[in-house]
N, CA, C and O atoms as a printed pandas DataFrame, in Angstrom:
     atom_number atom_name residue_name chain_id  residue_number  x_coord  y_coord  z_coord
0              1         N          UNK        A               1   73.418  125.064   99.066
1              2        CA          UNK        A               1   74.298  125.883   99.860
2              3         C          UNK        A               1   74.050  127.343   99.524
3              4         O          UNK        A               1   74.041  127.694   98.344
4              5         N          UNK        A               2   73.843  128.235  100.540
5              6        CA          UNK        A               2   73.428  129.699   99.905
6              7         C          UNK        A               2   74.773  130.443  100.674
7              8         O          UNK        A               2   75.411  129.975  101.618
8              9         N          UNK        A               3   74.991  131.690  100.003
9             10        CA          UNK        A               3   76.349  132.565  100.663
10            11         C          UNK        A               3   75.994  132.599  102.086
11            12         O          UNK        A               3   74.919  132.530  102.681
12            13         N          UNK        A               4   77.052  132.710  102.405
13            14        CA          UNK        A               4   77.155  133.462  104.343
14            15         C          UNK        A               4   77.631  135.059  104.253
15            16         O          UNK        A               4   78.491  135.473  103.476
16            17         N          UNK        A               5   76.978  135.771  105.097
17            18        CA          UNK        A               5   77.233  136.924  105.373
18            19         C          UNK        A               5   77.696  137.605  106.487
19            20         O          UNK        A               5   76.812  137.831  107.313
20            21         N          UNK        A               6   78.812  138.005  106.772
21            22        CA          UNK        A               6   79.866  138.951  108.065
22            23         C          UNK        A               6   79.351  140.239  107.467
23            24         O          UNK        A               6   78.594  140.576  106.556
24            25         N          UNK        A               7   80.369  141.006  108.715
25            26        CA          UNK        A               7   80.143  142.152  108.510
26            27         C          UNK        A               7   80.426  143.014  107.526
27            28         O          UNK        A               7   79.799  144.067  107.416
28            29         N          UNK        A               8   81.578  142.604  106.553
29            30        CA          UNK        A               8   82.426  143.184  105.478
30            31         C          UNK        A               8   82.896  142.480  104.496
31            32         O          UNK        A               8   83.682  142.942  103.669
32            33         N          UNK        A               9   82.199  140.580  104.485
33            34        CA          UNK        A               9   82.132  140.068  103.263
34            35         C          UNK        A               9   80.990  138.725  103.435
35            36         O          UNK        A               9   80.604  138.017  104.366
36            37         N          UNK        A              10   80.750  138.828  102.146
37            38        CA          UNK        A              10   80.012  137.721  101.616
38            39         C          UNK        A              10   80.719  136.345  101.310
39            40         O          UNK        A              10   81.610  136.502  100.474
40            41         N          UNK        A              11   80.600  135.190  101.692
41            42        CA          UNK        A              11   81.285  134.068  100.947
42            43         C          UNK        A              11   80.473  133.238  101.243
43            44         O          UNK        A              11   79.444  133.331  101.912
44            45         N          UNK        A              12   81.355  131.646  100.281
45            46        CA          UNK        A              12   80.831  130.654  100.377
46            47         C          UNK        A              12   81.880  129.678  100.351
47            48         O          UNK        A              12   82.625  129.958   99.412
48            49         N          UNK        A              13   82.274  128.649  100.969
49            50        CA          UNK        A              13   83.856  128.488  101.135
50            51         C          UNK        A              13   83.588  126.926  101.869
51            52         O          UNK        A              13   83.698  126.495  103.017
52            53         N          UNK        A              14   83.168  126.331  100.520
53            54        CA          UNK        A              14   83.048  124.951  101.054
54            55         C          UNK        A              14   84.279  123.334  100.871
55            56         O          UNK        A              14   84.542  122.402  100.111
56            57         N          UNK        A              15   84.442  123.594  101.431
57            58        CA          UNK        A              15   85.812  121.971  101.568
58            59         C          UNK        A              15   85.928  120.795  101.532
59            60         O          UNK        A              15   86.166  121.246  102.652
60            61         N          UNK        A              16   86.007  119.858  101.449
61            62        CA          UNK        A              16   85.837  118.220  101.241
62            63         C          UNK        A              16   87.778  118.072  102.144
63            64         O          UNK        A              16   88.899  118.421  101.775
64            65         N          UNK        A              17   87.357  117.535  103.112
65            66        CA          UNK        A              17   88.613  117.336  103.803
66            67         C          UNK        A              17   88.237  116.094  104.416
67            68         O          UNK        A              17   87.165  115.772  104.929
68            69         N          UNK        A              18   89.560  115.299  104.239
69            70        CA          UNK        A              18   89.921  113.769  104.522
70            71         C          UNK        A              18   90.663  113.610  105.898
71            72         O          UNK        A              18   91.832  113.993  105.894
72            73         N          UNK        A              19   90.248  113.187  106.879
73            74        CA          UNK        A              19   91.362  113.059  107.976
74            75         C          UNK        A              19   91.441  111.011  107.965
75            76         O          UNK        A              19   90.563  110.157  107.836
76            77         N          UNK        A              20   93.229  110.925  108.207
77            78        CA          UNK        A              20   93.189  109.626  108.323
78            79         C          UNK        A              20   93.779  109.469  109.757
79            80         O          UNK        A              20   94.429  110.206  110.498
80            81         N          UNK        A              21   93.162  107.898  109.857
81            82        CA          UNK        A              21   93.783  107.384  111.193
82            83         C          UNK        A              21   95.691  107.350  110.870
83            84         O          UNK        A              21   96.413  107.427  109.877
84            85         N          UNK        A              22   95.841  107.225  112.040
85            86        CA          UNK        A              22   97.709  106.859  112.251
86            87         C          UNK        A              22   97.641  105.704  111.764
87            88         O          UNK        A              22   96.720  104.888  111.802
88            89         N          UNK        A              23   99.305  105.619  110.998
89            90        CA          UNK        A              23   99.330  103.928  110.107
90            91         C          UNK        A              23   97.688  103.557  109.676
91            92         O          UNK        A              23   97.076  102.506  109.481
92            93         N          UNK        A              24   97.515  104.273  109.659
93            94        CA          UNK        A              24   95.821  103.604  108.132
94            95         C          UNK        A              24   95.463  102.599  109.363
95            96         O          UNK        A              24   95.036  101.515  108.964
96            97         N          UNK        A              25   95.533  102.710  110.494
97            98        CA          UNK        A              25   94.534  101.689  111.474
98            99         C          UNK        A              25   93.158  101.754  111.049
99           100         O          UNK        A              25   92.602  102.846  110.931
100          101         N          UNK        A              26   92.440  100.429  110.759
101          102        CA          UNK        A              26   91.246  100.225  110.350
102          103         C          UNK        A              26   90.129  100.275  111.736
103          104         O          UNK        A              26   89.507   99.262  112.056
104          105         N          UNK        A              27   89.990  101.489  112.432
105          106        CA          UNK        A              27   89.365  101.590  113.547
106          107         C          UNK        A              27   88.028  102.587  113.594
107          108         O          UNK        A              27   87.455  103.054  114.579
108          109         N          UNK        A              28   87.777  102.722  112.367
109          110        CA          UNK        A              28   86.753  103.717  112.435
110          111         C          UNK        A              28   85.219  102.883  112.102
111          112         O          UNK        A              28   84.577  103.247  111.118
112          113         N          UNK        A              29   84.831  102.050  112.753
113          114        CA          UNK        A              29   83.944  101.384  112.212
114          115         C          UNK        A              29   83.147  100.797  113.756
115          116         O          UNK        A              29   83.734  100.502  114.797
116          117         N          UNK        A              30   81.543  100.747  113.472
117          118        CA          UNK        A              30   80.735  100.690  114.541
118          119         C          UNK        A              30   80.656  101.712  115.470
119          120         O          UNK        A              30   80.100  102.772  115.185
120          121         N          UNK        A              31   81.257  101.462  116.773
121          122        CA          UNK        A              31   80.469  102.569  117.549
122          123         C          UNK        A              31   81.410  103.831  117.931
123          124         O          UNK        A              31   81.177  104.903  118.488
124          125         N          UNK        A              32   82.830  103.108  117.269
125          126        CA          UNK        A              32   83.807  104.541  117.275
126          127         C          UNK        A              32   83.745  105.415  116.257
127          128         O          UNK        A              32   83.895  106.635  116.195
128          129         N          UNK        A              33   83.474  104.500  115.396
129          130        CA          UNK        A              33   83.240  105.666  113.741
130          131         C          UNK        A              33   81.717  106.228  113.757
131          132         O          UNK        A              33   81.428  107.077  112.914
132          133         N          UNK        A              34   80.718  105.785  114.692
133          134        CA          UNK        A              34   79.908  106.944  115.580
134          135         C          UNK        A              34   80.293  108.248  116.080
135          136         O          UNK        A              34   80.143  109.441  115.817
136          137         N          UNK        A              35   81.031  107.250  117.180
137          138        CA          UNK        A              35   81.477  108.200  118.025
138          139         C          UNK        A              35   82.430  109.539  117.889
139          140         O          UNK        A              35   82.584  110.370  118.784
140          141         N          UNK        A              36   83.162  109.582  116.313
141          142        CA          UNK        A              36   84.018  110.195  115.988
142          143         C          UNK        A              36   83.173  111.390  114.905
143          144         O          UNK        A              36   83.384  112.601  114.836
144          145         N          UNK        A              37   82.452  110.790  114.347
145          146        CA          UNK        A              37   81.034  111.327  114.138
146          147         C          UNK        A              37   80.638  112.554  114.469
147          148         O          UNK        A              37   80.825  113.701  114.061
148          149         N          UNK        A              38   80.040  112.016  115.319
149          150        CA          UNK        A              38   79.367  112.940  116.471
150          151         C          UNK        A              38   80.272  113.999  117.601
151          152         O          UNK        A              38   79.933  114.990  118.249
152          153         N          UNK        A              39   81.253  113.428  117.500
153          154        CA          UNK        A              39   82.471  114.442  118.195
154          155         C          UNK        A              39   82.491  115.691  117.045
155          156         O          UNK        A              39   82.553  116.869  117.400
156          157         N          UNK        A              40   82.425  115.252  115.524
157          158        CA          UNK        A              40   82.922  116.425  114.883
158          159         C          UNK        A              40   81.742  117.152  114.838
159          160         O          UNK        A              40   81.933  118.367  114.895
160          161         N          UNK        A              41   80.527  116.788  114.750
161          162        CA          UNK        A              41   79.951  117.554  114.509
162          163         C          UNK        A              41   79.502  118.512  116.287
163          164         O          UNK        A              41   78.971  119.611  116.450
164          165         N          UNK        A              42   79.837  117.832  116.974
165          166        CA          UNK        A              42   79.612  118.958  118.593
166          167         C          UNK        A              42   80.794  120.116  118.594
167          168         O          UNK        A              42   80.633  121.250  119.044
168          169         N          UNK        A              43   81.959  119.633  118.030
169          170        CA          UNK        A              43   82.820  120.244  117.942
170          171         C          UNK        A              43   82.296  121.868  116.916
171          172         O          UNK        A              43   82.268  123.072  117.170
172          173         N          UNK        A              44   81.969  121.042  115.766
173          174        CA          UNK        A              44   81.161  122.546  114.695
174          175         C          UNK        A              44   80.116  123.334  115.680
175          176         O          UNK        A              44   80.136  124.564  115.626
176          177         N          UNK        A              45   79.297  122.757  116.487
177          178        CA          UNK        A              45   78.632  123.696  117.221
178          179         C          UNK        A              45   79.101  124.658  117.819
179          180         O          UNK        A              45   78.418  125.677  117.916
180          181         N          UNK        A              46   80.010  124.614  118.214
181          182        CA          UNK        A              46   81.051  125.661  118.888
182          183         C          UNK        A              46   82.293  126.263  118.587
183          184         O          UNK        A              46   83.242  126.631  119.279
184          185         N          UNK        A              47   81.931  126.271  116.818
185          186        CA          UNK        A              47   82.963  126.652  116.229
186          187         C          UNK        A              47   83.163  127.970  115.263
187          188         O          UNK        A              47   82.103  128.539  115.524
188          189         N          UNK        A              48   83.612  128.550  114.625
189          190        CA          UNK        A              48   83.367  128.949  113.519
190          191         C          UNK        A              48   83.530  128.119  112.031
191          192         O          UNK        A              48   84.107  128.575  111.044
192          193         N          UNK        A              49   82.889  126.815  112.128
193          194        CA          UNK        A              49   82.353  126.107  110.290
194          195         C          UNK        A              49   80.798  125.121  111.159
195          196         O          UNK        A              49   80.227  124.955  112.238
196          197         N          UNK        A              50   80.779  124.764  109.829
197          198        CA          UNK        A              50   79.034  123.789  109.799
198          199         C          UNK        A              50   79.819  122.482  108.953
199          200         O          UNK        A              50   80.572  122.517  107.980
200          201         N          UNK        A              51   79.437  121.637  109.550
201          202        CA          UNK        A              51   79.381  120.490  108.862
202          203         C          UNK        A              51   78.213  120.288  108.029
203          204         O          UNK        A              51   77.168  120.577  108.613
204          205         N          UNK        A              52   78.064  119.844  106.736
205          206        CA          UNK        A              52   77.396  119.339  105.859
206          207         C          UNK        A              52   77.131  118.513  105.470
207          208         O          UNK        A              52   75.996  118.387  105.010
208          209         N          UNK        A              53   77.970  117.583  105.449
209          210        CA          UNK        A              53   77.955  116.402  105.666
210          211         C          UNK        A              53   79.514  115.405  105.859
211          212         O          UNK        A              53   80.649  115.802  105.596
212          213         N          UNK        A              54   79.160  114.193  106.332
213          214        CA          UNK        A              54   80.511  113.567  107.045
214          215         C          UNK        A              54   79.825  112.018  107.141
215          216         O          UNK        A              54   78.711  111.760  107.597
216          217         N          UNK        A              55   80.779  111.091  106.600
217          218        CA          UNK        A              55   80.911  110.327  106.440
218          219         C          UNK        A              55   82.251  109.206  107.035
219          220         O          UNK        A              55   83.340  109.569  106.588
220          221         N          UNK        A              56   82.306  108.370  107.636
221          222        CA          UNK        A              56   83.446  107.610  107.891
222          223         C          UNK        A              56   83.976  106.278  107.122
223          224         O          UNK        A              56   83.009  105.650  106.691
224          225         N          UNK        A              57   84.814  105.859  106.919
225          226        CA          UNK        A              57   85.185  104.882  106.217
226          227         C          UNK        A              57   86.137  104.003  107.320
227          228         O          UNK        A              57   86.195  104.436  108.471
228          229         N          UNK        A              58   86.831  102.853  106.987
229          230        CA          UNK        A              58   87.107  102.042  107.924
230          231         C          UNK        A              58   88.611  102.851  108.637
231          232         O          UNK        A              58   89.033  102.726  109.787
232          233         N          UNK        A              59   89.056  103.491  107.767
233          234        CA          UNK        A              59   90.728  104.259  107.979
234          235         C          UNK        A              59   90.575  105.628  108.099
235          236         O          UNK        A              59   91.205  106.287  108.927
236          237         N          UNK        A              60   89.802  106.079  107.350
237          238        CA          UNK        A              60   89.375  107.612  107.426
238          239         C          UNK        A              60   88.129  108.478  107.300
239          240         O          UNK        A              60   87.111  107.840  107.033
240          241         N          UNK        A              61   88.012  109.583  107.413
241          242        CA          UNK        A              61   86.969  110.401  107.533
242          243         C          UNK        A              61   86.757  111.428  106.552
243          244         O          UNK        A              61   87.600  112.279  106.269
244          245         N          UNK        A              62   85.201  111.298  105.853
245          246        CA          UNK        A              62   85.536  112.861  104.807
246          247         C          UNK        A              62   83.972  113.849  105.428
247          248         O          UNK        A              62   82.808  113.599  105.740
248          249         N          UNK        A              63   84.696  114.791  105.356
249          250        CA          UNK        A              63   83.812  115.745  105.737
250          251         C          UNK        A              63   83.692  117.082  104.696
251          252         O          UNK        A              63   84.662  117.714  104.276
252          253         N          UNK        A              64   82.335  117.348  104.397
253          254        CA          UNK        A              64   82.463  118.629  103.894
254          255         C          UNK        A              64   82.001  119.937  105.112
255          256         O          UNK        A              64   81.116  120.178  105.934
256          257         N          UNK        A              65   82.975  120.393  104.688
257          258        CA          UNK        A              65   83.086  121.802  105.478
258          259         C          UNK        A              65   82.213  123.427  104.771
259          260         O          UNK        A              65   82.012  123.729  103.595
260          261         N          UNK        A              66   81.879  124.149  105.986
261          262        CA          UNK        A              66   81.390  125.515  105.113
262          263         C          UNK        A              66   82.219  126.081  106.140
263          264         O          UNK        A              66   82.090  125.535  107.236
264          265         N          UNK        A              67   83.116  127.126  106.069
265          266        CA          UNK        A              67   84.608  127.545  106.466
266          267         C          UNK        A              67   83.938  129.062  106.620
267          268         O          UNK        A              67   82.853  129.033  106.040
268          269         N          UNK        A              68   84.179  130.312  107.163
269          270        CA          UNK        A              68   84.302  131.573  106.905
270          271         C          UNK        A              68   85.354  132.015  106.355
271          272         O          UNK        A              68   86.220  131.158  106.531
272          273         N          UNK        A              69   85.809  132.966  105.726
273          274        CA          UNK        A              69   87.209  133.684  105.777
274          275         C          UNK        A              69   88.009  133.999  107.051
275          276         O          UNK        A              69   89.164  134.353  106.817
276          277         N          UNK        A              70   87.631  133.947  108.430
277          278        CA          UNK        A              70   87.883  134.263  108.979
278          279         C          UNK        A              70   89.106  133.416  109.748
279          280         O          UNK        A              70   89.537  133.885  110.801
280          281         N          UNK        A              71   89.450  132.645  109.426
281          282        CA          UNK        A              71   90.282  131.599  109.803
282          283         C          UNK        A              71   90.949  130.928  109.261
283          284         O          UNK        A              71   90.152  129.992  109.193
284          285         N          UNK        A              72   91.994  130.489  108.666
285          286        CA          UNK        A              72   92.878  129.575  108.034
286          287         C          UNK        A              72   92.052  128.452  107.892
287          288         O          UNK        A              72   91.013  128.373  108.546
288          289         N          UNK        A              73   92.457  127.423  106.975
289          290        CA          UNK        A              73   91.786  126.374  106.867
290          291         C          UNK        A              73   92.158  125.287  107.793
291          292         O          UNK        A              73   91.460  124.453  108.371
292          293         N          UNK        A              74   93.929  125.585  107.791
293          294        CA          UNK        A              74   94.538  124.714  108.961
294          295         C          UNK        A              74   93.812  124.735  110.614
295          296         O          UNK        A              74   93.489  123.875  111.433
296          297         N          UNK        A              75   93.783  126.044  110.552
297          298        CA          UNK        A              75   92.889  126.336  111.845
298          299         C          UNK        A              75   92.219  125.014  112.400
299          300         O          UNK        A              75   92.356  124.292  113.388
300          301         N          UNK        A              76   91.286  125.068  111.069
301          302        CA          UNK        A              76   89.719  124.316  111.366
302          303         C          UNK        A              76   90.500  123.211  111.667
303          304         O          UNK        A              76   90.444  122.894  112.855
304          305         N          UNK        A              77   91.216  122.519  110.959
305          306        CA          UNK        A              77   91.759  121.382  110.971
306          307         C          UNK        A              77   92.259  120.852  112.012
307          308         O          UNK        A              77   92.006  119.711  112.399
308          309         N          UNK        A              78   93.181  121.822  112.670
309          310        CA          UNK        A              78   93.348  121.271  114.090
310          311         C          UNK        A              78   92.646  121.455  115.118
311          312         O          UNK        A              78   92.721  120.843  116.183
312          313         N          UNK        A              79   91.851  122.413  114.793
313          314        CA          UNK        A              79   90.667  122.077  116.061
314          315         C          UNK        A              79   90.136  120.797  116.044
315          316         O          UNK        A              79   89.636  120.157  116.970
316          317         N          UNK        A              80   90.324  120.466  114.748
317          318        CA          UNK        A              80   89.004  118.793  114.849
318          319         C          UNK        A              80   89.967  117.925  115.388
319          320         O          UNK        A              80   89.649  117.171  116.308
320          321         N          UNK        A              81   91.028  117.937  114.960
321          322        CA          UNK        A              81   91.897  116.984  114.794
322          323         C          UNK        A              81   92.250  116.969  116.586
323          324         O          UNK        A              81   91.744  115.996  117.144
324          325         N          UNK        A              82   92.920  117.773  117.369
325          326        CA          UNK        A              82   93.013  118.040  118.379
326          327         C          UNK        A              82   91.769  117.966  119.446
327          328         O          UNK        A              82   92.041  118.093  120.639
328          329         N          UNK        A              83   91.095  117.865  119.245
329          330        CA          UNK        A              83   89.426  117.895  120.129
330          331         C          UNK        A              83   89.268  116.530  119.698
331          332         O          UNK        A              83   89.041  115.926  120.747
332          333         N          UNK        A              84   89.259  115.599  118.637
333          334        CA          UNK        A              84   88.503  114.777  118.363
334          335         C          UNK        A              84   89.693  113.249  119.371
335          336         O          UNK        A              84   89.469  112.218  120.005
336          337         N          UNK        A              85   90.569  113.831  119.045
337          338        CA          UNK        A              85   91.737  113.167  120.004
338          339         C          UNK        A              85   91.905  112.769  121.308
339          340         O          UNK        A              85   92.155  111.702  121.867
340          341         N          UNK        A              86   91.669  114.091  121.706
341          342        CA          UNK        A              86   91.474  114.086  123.362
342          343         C          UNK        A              86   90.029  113.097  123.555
343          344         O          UNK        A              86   89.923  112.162  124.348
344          345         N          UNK        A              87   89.297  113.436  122.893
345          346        CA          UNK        A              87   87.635  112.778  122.960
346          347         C          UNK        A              87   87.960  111.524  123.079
347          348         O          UNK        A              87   87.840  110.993  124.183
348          349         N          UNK        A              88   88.507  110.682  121.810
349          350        CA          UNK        A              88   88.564  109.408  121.485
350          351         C          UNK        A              88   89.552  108.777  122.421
351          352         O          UNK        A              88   89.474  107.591  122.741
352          353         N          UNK        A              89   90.821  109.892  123.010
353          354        CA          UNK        A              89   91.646  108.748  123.882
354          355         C          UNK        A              89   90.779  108.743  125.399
355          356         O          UNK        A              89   91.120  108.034  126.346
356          357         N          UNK        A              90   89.751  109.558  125.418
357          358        CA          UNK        A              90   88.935  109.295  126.865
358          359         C          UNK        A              90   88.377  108.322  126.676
359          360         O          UNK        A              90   88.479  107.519  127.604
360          361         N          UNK        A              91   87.917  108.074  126.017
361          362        CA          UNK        A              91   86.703  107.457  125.611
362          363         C          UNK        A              91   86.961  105.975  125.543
363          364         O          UNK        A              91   86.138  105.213  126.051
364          365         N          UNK        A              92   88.380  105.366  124.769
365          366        CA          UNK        A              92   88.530  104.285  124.160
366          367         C          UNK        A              92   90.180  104.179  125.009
367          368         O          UNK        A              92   91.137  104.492  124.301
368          369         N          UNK        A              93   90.408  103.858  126.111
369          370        CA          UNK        A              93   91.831  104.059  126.608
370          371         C          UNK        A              93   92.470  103.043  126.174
371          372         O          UNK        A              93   93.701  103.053  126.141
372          373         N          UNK        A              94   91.804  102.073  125.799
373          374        CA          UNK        A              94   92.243  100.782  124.989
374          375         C          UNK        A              94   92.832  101.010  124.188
375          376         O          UNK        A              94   93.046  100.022  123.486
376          377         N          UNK        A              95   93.504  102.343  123.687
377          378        CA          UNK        A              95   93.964  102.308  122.053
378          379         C          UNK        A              95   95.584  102.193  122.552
379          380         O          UNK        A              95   96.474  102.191  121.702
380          381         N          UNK        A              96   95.792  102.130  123.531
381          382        CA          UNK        A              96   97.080  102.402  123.955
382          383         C          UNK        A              96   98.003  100.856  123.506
383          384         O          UNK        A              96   99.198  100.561  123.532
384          385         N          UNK        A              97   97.105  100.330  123.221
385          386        CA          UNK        A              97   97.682   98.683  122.193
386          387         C          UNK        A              97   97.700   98.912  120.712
387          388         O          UNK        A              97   98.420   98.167  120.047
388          389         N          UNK        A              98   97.105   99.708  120.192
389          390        CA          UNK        A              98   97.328  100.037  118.856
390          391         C          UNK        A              98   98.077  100.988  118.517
391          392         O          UNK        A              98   98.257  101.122  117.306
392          393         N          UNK        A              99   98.761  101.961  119.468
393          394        CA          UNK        A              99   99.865  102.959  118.900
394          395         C          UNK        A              99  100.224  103.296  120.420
395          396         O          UNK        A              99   99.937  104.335  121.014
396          397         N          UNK        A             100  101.074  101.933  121.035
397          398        CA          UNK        A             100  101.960  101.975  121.963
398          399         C          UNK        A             100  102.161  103.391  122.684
399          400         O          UNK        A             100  101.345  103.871  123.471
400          401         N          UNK        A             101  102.988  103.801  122.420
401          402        CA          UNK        A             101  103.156  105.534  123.505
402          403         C          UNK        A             101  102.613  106.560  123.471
403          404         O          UNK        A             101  102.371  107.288  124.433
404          405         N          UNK        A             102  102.271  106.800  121.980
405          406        CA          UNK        A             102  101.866  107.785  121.484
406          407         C          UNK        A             102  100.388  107.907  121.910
407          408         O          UNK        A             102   99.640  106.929  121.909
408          409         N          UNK        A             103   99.907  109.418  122.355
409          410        CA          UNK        A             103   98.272  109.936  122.308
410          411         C          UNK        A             103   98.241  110.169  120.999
411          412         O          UNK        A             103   98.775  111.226  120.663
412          413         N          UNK        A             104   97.774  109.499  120.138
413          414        CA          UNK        A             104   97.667  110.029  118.585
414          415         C          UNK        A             104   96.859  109.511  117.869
415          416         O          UNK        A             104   97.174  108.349  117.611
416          417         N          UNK        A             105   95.982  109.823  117.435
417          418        CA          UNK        A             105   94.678  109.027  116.755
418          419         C          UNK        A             105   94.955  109.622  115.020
419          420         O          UNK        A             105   95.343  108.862  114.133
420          421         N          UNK        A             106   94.788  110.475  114.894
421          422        CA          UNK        A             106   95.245  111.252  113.254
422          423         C          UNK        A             106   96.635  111.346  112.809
423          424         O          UNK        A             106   97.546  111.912  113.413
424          425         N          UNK        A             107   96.707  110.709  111.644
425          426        CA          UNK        A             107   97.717  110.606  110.968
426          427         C          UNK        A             107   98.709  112.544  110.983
427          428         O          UNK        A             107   98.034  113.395  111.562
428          429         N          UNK        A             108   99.668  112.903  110.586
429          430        CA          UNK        A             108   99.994  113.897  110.359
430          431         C          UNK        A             108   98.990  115.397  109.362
431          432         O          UNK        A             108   98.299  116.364  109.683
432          433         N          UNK        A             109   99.407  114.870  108.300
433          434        CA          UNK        A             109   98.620  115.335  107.326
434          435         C          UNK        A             109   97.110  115.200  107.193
435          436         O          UNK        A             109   96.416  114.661  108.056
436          437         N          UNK        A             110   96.599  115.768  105.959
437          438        CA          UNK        A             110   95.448  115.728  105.768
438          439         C          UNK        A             110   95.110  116.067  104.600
439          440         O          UNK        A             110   96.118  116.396  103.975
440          441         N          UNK        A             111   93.687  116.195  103.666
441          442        CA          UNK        A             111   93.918  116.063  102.387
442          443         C          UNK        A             111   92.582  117.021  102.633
443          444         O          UNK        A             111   91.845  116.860  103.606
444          445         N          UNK        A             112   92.342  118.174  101.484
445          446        CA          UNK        A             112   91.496  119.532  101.724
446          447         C          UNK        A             112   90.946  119.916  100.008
447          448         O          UNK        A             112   91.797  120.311   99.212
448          449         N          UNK        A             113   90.319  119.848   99.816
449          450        CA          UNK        A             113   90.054  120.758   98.530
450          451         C          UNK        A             113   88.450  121.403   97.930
451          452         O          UNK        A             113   87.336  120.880   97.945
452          453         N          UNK        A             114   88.874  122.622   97.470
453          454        CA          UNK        A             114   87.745  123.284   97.847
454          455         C          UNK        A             114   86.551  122.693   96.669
455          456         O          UNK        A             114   86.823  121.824   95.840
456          457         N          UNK        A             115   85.562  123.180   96.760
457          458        CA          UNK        A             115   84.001  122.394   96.241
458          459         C          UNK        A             115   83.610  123.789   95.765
459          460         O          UNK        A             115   83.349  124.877   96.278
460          461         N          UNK        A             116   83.696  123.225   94.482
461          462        CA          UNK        A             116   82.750  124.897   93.508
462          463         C          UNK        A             116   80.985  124.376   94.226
463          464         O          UNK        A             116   80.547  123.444   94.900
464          465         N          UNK        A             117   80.586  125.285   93.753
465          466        CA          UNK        A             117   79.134  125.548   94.438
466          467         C          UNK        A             117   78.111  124.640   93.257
467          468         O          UNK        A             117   76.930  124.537   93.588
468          469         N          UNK        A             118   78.499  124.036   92.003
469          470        CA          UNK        A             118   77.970  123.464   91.489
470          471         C          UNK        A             118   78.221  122.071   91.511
471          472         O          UNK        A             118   77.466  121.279   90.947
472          473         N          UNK        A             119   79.455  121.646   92.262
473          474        CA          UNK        A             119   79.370  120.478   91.869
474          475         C          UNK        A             119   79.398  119.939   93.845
475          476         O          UNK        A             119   79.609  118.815   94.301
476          477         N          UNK        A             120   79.150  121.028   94.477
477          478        CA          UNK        A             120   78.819  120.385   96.210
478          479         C          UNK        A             120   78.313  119.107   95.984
479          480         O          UNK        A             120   78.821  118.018   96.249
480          481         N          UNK        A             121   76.959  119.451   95.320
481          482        CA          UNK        A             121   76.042  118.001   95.261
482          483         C          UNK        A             121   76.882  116.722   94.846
483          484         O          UNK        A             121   76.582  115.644   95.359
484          485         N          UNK        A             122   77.583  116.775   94.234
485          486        CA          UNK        A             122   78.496  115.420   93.974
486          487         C          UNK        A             122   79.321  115.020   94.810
487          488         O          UNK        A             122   79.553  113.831   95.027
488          489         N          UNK        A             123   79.791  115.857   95.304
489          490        CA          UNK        A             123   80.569  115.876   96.943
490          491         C          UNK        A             123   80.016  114.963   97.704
491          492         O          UNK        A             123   80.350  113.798   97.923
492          493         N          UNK        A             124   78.857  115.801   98.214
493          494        CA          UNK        A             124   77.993  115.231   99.117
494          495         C          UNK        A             124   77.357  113.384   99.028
495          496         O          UNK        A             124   77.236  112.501   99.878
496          497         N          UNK        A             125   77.151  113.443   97.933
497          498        CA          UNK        A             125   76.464  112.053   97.212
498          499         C          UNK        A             125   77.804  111.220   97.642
499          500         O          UNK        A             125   77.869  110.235   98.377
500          501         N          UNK        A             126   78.900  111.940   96.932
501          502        CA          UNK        A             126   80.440  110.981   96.817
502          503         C          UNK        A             126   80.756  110.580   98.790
503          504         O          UNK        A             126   81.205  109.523   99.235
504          505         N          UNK        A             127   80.452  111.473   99.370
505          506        CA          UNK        A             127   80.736  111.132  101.364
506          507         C          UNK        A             127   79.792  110.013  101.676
507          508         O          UNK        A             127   80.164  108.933  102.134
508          509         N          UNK        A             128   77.913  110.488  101.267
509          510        CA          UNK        A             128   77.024  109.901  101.581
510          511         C          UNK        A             128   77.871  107.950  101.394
511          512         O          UNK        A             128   78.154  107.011  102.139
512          513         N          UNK        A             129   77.927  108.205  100.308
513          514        CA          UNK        A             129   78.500  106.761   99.684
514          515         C          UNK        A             129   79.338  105.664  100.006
515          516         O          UNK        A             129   79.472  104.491   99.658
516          517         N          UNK        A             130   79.963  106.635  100.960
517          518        CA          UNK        A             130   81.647  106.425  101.874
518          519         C          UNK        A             130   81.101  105.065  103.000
519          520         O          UNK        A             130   79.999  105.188  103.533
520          521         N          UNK        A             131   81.645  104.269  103.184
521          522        CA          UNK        A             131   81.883  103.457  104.708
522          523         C          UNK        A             131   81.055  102.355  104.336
523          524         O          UNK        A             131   80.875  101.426  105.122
């Protein structure tokens, strides 16, 4: 991971953030835990962060993030969380049997913590490992 550079600072501002399904539904597996995948990372294309790597597990998702200063962390968070939602209830309208009324694929919360620059690599290994 090398610094990023703006106009008036230097950083490096990398994250390990967990998003879970609603009620721990075990739905992230085969071609949705693809598909959820690949939503986050189209989503980073048009964002301000980079995915680094991302991994899915049967209930949840860990992703490491490279963040700017320029944005809250929550920010990022609901962009994914909100984009990846809309995506998945197009996509899969069938879910409307697994959480009755609700459009809601992500649990409330979410779990975030930042990655010193020496130990990324363990991060990364620890996601790779995931699912």
């Amino acid at each position: 991971m090398e610094y990023q550079t703006n106009s008036h600072c230097k950083h490096l501002i990398a994250l390990h953030l967990i998003l879970v399904v609603k009620y721990r539904k075990q739905l992230l597996f085969g071609d949705m835990g693809e598909f959820v995948k690949q939503a986050v990372l189209d989503i980073s294309d048009s964002s301000d962060f980079s995915v680094e790597e991302i991994e899915v597990d049967k209930n949840h998702i860990h992703i490491l993030l490279m963040i700017s200063p320029r944005y809250a962390i929550g920010q990022h968070v609901r962009r994914i969380k909100q984009q990846t939602n809309k995506l998945i209830w197009k996509r899969y309208p069938s879910l409307k049997k697994q959480f009755w009324i609700e459009n809601t694929f992500w649990s409330d919360g979410y779990f975030v913590c930042s990655v010193g620059n020496a130990s990324a690599d363990t991060i990364r290994k620890y996601i790779k490992e995931q699912g």
